[in-house]
C-alpha positions in Angstrom: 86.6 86.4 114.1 87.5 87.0 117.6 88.7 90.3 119.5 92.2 90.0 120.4 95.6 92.2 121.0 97.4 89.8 118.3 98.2 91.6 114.8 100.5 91.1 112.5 103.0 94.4 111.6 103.5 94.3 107.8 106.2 95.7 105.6 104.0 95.2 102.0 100.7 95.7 102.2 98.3 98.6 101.6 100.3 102.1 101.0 99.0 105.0 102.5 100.2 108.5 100.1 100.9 111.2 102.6 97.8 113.0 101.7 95.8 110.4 102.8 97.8 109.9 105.8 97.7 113.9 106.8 94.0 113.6 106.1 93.5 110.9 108.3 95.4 112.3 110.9 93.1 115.4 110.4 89.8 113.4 111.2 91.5 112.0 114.4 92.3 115.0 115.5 88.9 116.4 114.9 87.4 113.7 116.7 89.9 113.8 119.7 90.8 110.8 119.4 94.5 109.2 118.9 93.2 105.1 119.9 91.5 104.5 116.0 93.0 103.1 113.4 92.1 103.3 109.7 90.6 99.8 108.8 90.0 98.8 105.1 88.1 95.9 104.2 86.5 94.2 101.3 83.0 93.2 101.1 80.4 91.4 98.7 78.3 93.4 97.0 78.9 96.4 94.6 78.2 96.5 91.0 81.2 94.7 90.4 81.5 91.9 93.2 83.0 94.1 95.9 83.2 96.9 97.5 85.9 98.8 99.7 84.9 99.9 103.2 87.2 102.1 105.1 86.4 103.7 108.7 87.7 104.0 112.4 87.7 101.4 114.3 89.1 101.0 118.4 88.9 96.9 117.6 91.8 94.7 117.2 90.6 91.2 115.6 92.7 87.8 115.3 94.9 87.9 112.1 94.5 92.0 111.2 97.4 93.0 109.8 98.9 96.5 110.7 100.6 99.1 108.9 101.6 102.3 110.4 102.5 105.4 108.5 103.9 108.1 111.3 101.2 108.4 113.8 98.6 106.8 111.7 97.3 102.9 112.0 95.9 101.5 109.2 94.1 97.8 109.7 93.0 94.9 107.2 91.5 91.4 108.2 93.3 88.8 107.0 90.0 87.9 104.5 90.7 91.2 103.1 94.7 91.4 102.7 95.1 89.4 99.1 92.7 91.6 97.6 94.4 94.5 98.9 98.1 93.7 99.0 100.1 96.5 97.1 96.7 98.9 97.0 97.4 102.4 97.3 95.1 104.6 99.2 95.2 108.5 98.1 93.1 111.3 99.0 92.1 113.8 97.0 90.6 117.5 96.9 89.6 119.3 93.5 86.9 120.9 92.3 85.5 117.7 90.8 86.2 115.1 93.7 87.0 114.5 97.1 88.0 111.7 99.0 89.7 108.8 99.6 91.0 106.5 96.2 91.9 103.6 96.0 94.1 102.4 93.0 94.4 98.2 93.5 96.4 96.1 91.4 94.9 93.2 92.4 91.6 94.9 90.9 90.6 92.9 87.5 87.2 95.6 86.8 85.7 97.7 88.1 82.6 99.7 88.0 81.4 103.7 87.1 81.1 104.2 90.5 84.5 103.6 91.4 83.2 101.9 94.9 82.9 98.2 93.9 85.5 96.1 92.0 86.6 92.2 90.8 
């Protein structure tokens, strides 16, 4: 893949809950920076046959597809967006978790861990 200012702007796609969105927001903020966006990819590996990744990233890459929800970005290659089309990405804070979730349709197993799927 090559770097490049070309994206695609998305009306499907990954859904971001506002939760997840505030929290994200929150991290930027921390950070001091407003020129990240959220990227979520799939990778091999995982118990399961993949595994999500999601972090910050300043890059733009040929095909990403872009979602925005208010203020925040959210990225996918286009190698990752059909496994990943109509994923919702929550966030969540008990006293038994926290973090991000992911609940993907397009998920047919998944693993204990909750990290990895197929």
């Amino acid at each position: 893949m090559s770097v490049s200012d070309e994206t695609t702007t998305v009306s499907d796609g990954i859904l971001l809950s506002d939760a997840a969105a505030a929290k994200v927001k929150g991290l930027l903020e921390q950070e001091g920076r407003d020129d990240l966006a959220l990227r979520v990819a799939v990778q091999p590996g995982g118990c399961s046959g993949l595994r999500y990744q999601l972090f910050f990233d300043e890059r733009s890459l040929d095909g990403d597809v872009l979602k925005e929800f208010g203020s925040v970005k959210v990225v996918t290659d286009r190698m990752s967006a059909p496994y990943l089309g109509g994923a919702s990405i929550d966030f969540v804070d008990t006293i038994e978790k926290q973090g991000f979730t992911i609940d993907n349709p397009n998920a047919t197993g998944s693993c204990a861990c909750g990290d990895s799927f197929s």
